[in-house]
DOVEXVEX-284105 format. One record per residue: residue number from 1; chain; residue in three letters; x, y, z of N, C-alpha, C, O in turn. Coordinates in steps of 0.02 Angstrom, whole numbers, plus 32768, in hexadecimal, padded with zeros to 4 digits. Layout:
<rs>
[NUM,'A','ALA',[X,Y,Z],[X,Y,Z],[X,Y,Z],[X,Y,Z]]
...
</rs>
This chain:
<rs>
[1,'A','UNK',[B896,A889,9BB9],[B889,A875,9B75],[B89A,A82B,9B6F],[B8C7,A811,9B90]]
[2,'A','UNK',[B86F,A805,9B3C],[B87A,A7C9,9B4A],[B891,A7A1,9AFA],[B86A,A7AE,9ACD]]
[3,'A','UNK',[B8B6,A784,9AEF],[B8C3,A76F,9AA5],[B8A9,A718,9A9B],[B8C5,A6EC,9ABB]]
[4,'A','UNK',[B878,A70C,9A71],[B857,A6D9,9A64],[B88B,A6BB,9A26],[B89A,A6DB,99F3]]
[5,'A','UNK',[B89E,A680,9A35],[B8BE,A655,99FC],[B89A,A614,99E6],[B892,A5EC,9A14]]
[6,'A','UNK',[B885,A601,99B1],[B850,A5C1,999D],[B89C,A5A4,9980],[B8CB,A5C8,996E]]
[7,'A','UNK',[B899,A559,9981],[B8BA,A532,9966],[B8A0,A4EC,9966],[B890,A4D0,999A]]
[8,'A','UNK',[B89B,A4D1,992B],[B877,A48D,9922],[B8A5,A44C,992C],[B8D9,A45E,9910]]
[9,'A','UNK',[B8AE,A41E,993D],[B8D7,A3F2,9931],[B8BC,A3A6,9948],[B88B,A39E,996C]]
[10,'A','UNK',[B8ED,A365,9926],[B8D6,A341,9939],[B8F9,A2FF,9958],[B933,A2F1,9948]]
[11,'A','UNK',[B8CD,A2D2,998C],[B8F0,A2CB,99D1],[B8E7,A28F,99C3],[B8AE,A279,99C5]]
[12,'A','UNK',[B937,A254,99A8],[B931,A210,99C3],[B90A,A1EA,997C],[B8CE,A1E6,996F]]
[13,'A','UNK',[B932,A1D9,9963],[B91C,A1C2,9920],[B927,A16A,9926],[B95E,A158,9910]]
[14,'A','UNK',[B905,A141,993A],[B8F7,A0F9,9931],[B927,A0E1,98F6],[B95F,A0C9,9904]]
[15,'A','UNK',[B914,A0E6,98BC],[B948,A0E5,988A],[B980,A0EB,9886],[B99E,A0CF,9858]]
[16,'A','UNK',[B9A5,A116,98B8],[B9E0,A120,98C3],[B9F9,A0FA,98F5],[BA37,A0FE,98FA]]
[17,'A','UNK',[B9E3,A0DD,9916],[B9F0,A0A0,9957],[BA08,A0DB,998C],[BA25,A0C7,99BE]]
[18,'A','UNK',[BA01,A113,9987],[BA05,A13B,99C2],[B9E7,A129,9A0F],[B9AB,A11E,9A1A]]
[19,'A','UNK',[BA0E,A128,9A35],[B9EC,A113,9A90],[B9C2,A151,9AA3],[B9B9,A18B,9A93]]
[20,'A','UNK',[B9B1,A129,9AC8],[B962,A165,9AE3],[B992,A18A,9B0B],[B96F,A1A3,9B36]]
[21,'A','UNK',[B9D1,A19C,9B18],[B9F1,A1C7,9B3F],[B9F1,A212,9B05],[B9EC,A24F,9B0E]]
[22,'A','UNK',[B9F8,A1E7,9ACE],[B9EC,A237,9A95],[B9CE,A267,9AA0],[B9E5,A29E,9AB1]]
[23,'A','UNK',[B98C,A254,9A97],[B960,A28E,9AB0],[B965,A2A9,9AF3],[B95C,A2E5,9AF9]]
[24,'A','UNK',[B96D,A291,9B17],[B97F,A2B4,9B5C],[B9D2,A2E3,9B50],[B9E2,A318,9B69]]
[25,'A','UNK',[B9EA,A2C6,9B32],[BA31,A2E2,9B36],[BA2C,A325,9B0C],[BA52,A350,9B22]]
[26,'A','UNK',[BA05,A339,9AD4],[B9EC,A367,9AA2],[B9CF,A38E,9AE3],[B9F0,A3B6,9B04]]
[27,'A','UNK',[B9A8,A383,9AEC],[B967,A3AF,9B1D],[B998,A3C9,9B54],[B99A,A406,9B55]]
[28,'A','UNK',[B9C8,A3A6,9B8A],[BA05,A3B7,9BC4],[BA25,A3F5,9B9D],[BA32,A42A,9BBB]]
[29,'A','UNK',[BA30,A3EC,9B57],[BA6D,A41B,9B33],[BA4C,A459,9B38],[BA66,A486,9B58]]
[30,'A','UNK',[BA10,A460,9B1A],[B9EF,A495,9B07],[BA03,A4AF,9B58],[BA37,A4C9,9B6C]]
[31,'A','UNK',[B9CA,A49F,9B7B],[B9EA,A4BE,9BC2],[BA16,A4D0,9BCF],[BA20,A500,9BF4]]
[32,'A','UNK',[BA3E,A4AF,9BB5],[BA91,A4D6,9BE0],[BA9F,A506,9BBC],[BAC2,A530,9BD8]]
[33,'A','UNK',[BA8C,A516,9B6C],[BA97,A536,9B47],[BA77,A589,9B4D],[BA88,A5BF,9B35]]
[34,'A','UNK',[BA4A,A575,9B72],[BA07,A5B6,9B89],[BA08,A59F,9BD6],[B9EE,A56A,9BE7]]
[35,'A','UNK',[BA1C,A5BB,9BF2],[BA34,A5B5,9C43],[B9FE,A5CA,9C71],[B9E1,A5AB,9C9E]]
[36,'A','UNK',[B9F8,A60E,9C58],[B9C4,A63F,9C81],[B977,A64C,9C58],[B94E,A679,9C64]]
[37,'A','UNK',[B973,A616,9C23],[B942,A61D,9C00],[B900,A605,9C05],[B8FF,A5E7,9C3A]]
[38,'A','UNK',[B8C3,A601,9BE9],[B889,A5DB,9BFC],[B89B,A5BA,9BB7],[B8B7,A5D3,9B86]]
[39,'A','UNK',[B881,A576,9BC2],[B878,A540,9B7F],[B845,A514,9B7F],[B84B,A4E8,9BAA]]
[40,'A','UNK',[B810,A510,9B58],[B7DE,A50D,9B41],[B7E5,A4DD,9B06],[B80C,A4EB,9AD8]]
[41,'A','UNK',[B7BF,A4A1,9B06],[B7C3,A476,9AC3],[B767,A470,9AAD],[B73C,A464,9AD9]]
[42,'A','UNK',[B75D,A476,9A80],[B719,A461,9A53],[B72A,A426,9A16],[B75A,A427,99F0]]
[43,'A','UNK',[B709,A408,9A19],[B6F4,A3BF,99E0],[B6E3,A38C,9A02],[B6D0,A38A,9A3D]]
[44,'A','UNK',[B6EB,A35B,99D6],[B6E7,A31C,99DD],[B722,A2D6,99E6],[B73C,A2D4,99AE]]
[45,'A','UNK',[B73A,A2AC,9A07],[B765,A275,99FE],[B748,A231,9A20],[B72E,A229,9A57]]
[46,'A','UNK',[B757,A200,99EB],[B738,A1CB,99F2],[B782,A199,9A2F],[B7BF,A193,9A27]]
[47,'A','UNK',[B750,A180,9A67],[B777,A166,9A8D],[B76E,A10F,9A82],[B73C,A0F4,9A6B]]
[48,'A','UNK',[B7A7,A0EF,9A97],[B79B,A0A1,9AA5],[B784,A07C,9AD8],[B76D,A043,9AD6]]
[49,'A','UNK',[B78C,A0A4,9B08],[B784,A09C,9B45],[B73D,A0C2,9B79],[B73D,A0C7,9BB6]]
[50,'A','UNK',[B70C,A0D8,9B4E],[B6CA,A0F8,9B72],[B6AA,A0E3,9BBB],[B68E,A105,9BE7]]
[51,'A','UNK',[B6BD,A090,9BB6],[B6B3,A091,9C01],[B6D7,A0AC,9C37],[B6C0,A0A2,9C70]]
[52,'A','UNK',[B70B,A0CD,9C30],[B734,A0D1,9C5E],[B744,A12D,9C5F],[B76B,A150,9C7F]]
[53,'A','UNK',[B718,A13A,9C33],[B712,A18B,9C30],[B6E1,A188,9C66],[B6AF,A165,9C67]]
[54,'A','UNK',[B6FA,A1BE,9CA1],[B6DB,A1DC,9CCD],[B6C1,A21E,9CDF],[B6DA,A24A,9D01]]
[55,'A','UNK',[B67A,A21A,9CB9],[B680,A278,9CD1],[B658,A2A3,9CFF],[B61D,A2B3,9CFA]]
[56,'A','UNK',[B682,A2B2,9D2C],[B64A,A2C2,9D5F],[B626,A2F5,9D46],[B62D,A31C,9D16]]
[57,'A','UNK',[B5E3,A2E7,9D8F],[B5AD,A337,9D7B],[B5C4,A35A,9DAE],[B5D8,A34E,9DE7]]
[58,'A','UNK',[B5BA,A39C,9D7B],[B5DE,A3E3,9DB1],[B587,A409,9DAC],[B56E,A42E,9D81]]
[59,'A','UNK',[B56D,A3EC,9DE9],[B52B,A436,9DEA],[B54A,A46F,9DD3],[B585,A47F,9DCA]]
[60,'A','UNK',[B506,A493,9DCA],[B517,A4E4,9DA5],[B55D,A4EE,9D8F],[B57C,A51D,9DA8]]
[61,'A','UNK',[B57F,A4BE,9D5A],[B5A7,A4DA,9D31],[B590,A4B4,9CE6],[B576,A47D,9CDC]]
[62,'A','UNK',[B5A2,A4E2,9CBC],[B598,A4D7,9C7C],[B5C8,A486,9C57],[B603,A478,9C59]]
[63,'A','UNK',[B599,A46A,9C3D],[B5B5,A425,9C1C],[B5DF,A436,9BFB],[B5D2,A468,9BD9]]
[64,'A','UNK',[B622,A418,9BF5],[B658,A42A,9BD8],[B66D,A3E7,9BAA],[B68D,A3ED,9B75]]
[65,'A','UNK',[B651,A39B,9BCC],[B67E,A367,9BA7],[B62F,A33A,9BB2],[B60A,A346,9BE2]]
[66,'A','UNK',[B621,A310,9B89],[B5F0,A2E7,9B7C],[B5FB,A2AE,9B5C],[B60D,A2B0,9B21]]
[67,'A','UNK',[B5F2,A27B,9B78],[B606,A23A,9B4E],[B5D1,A208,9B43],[B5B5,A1EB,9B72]]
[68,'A','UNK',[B5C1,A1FE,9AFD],[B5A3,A1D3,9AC8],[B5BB,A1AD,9AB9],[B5F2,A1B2,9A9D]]
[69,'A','UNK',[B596,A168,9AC8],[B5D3,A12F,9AA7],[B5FF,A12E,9AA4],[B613,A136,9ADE]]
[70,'A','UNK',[B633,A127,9A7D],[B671,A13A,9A84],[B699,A173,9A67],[B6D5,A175,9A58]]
[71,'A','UNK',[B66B,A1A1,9A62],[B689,A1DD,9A55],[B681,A228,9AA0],[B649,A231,9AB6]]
[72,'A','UNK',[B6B9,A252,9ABC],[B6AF,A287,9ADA],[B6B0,A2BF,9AA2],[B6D6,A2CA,9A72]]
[73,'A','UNK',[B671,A2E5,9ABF],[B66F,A329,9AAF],[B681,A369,9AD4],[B660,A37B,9B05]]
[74,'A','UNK',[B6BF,A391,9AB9],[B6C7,A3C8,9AE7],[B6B5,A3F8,9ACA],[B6C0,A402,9A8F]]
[75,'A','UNK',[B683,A433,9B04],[B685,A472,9AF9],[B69E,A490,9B12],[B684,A488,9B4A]]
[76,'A','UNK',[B6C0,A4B3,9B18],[B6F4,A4D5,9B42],[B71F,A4BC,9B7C],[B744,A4DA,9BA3]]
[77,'A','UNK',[B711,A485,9B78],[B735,A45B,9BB1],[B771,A46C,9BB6],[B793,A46F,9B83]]
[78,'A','UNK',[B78B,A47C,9BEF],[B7CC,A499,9C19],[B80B,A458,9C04],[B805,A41B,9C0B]]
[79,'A','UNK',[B838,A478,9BF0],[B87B,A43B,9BE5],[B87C,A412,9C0B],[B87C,A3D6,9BFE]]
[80,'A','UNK',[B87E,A432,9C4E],[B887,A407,9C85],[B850,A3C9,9CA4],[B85F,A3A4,9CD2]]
[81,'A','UNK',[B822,A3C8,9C8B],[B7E5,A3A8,9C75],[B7E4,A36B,9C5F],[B7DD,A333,9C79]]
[82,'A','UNK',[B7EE,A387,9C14],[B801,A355,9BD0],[B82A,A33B,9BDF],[B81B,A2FF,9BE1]]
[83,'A','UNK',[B88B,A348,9BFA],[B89B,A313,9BFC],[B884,A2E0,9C45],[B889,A2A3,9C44]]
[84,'A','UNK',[B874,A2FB,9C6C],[B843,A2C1,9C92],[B824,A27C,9C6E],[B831,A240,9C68]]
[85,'A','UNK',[B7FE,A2A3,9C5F],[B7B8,A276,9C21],[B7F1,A250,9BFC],[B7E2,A215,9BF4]]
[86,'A','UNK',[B828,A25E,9BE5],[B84C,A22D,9BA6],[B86A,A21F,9BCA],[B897,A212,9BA2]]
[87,'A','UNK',[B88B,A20C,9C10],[B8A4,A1D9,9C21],[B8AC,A199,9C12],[B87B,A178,9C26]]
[88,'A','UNK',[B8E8,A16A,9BEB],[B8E1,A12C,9BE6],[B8A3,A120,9BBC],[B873,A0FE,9BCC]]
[89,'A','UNK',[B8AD,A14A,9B76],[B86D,A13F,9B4B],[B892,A145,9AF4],[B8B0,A178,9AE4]]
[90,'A','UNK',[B88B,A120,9AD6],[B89A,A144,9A8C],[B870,A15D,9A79],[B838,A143,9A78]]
[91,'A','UNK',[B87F,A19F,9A61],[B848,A1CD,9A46],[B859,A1D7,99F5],[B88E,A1CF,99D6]]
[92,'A','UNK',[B81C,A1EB,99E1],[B81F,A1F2,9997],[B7EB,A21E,9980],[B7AD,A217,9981]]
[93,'A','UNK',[B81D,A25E,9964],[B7E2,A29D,9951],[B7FC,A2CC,9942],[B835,A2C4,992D]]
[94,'A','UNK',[B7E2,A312,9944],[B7F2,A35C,9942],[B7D4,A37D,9964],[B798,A384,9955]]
[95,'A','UNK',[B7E7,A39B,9995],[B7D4,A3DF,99AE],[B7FA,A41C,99BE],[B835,A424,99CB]]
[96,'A','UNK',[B7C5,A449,99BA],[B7E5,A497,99B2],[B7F7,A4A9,9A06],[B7D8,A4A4,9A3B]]
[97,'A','UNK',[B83D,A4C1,99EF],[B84B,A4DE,9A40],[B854,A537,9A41],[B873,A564,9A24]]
[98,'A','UNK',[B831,A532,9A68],[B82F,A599,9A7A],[B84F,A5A6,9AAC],[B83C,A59B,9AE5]]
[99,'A','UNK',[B891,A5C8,9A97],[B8A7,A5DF,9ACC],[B8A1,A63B,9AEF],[B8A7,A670,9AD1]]
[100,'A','UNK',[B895,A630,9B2E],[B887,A67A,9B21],[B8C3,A694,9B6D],[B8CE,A681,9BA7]]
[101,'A','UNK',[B8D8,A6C0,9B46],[B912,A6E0,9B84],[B8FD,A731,9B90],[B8D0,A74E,9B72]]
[102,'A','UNK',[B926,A74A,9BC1],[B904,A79C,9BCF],[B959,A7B1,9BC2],[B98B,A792,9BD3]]
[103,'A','UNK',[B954,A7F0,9B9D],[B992,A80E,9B98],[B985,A844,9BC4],[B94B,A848,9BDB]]
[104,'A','UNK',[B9B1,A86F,9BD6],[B9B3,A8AE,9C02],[B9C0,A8D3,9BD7],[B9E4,A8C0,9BAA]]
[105,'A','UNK',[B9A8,A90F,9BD8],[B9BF,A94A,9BA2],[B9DF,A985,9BD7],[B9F6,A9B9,9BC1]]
</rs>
C-alpha cells in the first residue's frame, strides 16, 4: 500500500535576499525527512541563471524538467533531479511536491 502526500510550497524568494543554497537546502530536507520515499515536484520556477541549466535527454523516458527562458518546468521530476537543475541558481516560484511512501500492513 502506498500513501500519496501533496504539499505545495515555495522555494527561494529574491525579495528576501535568500542564497540560491535555499532552495537546495528545502528540497535536501524533504529527503532526509522521507528517506525511503519517492519525491516528485510539479510547477513552475523562474531561474537567473538559464544558461547554465543543463538538461540532459534521457531516450525513452518521460520529460520530467523543461526549460523556457528562464523559467524550469517540472512534472514529476525526481528530487534528486531538481536539485541538480537548481544548482547555483536563485529560484523563484511554487511547486507541488508528492510524496509517495509504501507502508507494510
Amino acid at each position: 500500500m502506498a500513501i500519496i502526500q501533496n504539499d505545495k510550497f515555495s522555494l527561494c524568494d529574491r525579495q528576501n535576499q535568500k542564497n540560491f543554497e535555499y532552495a537546495i537546502a528545502q528540497l535536501e530536507e524533504l529527503r532526509q525527512t522521507y528517506p525511503d520515499a519517492d519525491i516528485f515536484l510539479n510547477g513552475e520556477l523562474t531561474v537567473d541563471f538559464p544558461e547554465d541549466v543543463k538538461i540532459p535527454i534521457e531516450p525513452n523516458q518521460m520529460t520530467t524538467a523543461v526549460l523556457s527562458g528562464n523559467r524550469i518546468k517540472f512534472s514529476y521530476c525526481g528530487v534528486g533531479k531538481a536539485i541538480a537543475l537548481l544548482r547555483e541558481q536563485y529560484a523563484v516560484g511554487t511547486v507541488e511536491v508528492r510524496i509517495i511512501s509504501s507502508i507494510s500492513l
